[in-house]
C-alpha positions as CSV (number, residue, x, y, z in Angstrom):
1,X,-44.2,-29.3,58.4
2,X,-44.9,-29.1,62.0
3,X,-48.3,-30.9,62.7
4,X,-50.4,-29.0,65.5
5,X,-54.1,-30.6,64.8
6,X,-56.1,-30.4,67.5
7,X,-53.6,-28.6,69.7
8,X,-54.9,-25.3,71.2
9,X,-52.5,-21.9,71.6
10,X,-53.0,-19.0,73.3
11,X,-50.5,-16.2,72.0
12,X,-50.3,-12.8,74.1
13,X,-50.1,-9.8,72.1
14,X,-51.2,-11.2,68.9
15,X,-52.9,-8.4,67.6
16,X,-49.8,-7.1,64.9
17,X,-46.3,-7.9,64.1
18,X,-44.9,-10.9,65.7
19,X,-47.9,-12.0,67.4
20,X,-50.2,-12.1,64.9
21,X,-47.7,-13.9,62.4
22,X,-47.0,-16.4,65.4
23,X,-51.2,-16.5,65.8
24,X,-51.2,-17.5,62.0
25,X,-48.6,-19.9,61.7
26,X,-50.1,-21.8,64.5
27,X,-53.3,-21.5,63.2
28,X,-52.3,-22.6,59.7
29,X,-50.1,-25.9,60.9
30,X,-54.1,-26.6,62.8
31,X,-54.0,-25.6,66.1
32,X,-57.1,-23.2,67.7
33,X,-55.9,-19.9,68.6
34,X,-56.7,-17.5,71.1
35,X,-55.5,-14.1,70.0
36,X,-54.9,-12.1,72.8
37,X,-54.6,-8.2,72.9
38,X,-54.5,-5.9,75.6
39,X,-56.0,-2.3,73.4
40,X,-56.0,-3.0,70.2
41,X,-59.7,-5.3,69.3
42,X,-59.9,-4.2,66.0
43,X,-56.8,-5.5,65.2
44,X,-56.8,-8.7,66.8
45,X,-60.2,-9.3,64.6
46,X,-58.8,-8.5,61.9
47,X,-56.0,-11.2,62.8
48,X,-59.0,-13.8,64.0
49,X,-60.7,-13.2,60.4
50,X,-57.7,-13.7,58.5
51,X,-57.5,-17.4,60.0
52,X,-60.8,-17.8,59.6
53,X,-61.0,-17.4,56.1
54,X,-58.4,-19.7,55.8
55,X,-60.2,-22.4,57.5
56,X,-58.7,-22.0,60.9
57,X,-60.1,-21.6,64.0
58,X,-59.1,-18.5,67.1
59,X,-60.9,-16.3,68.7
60,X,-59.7,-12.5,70.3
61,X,-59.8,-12.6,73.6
62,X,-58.9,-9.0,75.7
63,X,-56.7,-9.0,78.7
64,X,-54.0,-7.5,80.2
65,X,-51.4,-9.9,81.6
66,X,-49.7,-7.9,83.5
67,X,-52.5,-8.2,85.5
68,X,-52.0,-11.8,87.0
69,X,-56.0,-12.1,87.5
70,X,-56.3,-10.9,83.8
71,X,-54.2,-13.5,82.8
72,X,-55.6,-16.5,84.7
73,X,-58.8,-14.9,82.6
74,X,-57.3,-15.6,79.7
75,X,-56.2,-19.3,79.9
76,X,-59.9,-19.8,81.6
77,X,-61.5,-18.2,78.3
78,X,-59.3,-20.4,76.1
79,X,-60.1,-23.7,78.2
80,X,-64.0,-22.5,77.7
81,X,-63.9,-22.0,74.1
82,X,-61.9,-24.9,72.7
83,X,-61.8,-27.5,75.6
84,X,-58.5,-27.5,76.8
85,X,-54.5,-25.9,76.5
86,X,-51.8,-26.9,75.0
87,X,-49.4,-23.7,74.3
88,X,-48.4,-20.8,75.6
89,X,-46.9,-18.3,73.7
90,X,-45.5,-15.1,76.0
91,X,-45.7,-12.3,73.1
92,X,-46.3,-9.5,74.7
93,X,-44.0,-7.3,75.7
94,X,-43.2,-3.4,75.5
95,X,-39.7,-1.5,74.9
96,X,-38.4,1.4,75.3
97,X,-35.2,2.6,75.3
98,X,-33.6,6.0,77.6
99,X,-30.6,6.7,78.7
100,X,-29.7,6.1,82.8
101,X,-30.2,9.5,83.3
102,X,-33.7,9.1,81.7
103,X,-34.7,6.3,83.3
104,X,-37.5,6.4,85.9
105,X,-39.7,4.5,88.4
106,X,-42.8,4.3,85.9
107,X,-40.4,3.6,83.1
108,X,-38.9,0.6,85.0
109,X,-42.2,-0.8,86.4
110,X,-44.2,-0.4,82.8
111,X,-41.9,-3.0,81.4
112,X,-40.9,-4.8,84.3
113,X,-44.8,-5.6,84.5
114,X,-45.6,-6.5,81.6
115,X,-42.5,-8.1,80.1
116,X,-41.6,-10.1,83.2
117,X,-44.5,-10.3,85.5
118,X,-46.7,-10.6,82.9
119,X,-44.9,-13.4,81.4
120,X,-44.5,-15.2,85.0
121,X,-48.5,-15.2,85.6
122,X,-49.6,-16.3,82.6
123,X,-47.1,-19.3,82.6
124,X,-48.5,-20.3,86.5
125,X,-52.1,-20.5,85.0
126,X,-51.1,-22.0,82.2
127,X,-49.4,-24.8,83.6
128,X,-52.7,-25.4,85.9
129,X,-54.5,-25.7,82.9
130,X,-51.9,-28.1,80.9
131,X,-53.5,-31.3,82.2
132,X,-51.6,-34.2,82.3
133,X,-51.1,-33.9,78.7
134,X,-48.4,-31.6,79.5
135,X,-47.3,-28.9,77.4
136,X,-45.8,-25.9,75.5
137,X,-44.3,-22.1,76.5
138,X,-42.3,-20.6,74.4
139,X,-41.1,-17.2,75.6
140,X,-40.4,-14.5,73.4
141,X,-37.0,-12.5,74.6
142,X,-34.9,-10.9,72.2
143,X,-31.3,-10.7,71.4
144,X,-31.2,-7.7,73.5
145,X,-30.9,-10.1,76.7
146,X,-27.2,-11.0,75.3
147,X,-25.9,-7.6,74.0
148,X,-24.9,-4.5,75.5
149,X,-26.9,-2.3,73.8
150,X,-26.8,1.1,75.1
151,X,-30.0,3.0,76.5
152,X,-31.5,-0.4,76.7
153,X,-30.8,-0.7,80.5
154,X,-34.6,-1.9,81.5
155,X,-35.2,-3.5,78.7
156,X,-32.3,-5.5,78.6
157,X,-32.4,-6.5,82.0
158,X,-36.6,-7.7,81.3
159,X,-35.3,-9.8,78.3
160,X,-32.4,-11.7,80.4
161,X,-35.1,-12.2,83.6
162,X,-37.2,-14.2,80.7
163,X,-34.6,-16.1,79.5
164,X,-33.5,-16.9,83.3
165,X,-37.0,-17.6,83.6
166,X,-37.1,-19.9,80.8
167,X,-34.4,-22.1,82.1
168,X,-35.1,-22.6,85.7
169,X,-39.5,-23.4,84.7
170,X,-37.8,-26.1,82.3
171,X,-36.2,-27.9,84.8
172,X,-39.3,-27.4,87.2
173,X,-42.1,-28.2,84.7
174,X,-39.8,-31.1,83.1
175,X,-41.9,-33.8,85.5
176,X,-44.9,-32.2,84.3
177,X,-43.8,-33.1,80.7
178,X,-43.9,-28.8,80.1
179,X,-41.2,-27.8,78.1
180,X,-40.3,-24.2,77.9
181,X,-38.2,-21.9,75.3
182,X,-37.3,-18.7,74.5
183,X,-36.7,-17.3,71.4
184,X,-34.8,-14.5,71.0
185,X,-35.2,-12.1,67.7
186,X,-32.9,-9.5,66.1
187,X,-33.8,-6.6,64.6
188,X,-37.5,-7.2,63.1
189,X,-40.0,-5.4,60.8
190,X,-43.2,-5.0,62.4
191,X,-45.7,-1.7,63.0
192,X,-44.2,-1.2,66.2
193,X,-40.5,-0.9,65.3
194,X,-41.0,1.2,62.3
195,X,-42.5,3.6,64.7
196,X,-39.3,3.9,66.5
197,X,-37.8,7.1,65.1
198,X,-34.2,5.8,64.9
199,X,-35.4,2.3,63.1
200,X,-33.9,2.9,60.0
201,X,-30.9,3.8,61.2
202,X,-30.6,0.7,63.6
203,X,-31.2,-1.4,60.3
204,X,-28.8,0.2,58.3
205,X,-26.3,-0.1,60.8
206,X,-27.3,-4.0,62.3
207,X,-28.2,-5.7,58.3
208,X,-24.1,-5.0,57.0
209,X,-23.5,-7.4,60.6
210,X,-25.7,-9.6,59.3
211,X,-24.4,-13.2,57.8
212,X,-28.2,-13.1,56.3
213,X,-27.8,-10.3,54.8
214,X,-31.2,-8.9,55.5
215,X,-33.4,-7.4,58.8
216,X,-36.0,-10.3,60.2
217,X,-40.1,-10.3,59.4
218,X,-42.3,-11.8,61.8
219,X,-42.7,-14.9,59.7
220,X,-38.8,-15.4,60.5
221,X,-40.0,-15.9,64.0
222,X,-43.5,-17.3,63.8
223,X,-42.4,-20.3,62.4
224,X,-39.4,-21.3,64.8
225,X,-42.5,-21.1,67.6
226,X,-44.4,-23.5,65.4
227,X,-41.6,-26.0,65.7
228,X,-40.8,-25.3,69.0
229,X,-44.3,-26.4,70.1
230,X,-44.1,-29.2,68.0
231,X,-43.8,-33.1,68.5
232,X,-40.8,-32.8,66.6
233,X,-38.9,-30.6,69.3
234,X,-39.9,-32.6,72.4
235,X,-36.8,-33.2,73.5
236,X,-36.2,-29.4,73.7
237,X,-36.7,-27.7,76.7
238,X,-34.6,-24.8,78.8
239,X,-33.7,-23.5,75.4
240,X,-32.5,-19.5,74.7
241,X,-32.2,-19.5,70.9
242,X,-31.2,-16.3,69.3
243,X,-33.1,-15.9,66.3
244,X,-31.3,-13.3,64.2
245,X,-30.0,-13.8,61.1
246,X,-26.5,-15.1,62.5
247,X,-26.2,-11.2,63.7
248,X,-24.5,-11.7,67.1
């Protein structure tokens, strides 16, 4: 079991589904958290209070990171509470998927903020506040980046700028000693994707292409992070792992 004592995380979006369980996992293997949410307090408390009562320590911290001020905020707030930074984990995203006709100037920029600029931002501060330590990012993309998935234009083409990101900021960060990953999940169970009105029908017909068998929960996710972050995976870096199942 991956060994994160004394280590300190911030997580973006961490407030439900694969956030929070990355937020816990970490939490649980010993590092300090800093849950992160952009609207939804009550829910990253309830996410901070579940660690605690496990012994852990994390504290919700609000920001939006598409915001690249908002987001040197937030690796400020984590250095101020727990003394220093270790990880960063680039959670939060947003998707939505409409076909070309559909697709507009607010719908591109909403996710092209938040999934890309977002992620780009809170990456530069973090890597100020490393130290010469070095340290951890592990970028959440999804399988989307390597299918052609249709109606997923803009959201697709956010995923694949994360995992370009992730490669070229591992051979730029490698001196540093920062390694950075992306993990890339399937089809997974969270509050969010249930909400999509055509979820079930995406699982029925993705879970029969499955070698698994099965569709992903965020625990299927949170704990390939953990590792990533990990002593055990320092010699990985520039990284695009498809976490999925074996669904391809």
């Amino acid at each position: 079991m991956a060994n994160l004592t004394g280590k300190v995380a911030v997580v973006t979006g961490a407030s439900k589904g694969i956030g929070a369980a990355i937020a816990e996992d970490l939490a649980g293997r010993g590092a300090s958290v800093v849950v992160n949410y952009a609207s939804s307090g009550g829910q990253a408390d309830e996410v901070v209070a579940r660690i605690q009562s496990k012994g852990g320590k994390a504290k919700a911290v609000h920001a939006d990171v598409s915001k690249p001020g908002e987001a040197r905020q937030l690796v400020d707030a984590a250095v101020s509470e727990f003394g220093r930074l270790d990880i960063l984990v680039n959670n939060a995203g947003v998707y939505e998927f409409l076909p070309l006709e559909q697709v507009g100037e607010q719908h591109f920029d909403r996710m092209f903020d938040l999934n890309v600029k977002g992620l780009l931002f809170a990456t530069q501060a973090a890597a100020k506040a490393f130290g010469d330590q070095g340290g951890s990012v592990v970028n959440i993309s999804s399988l989307a980046s390597l299918s052609a998935i249709p109606t997923s234009s803009v959201y697709s083409a956010t995923k694949a700028a994360v995992d370009s990101f992730t490669r070229t900021l591992a051979a730029e960060l490698g001196p540093q000693k920062i390694r950075v990953n992306s993990v890339l999940p399937g089809p997974v169970e969270t509050e969010g994707t249930q909400a999509m009105g055509n979820f079930d029908q995406f699982v029925a017909h993705a879970v029969p292409q499955t070698p698994l068998g099965r569709v992903g929960q965020p625990r299927d996710i949170a704990t390939v992070v953990s590792f990533l972050v990990s002593p055990e995976a320092g010699w990985l870096t520039g990284q695009v792992i498809p976490t999925t199942g074996g669904l391809r």
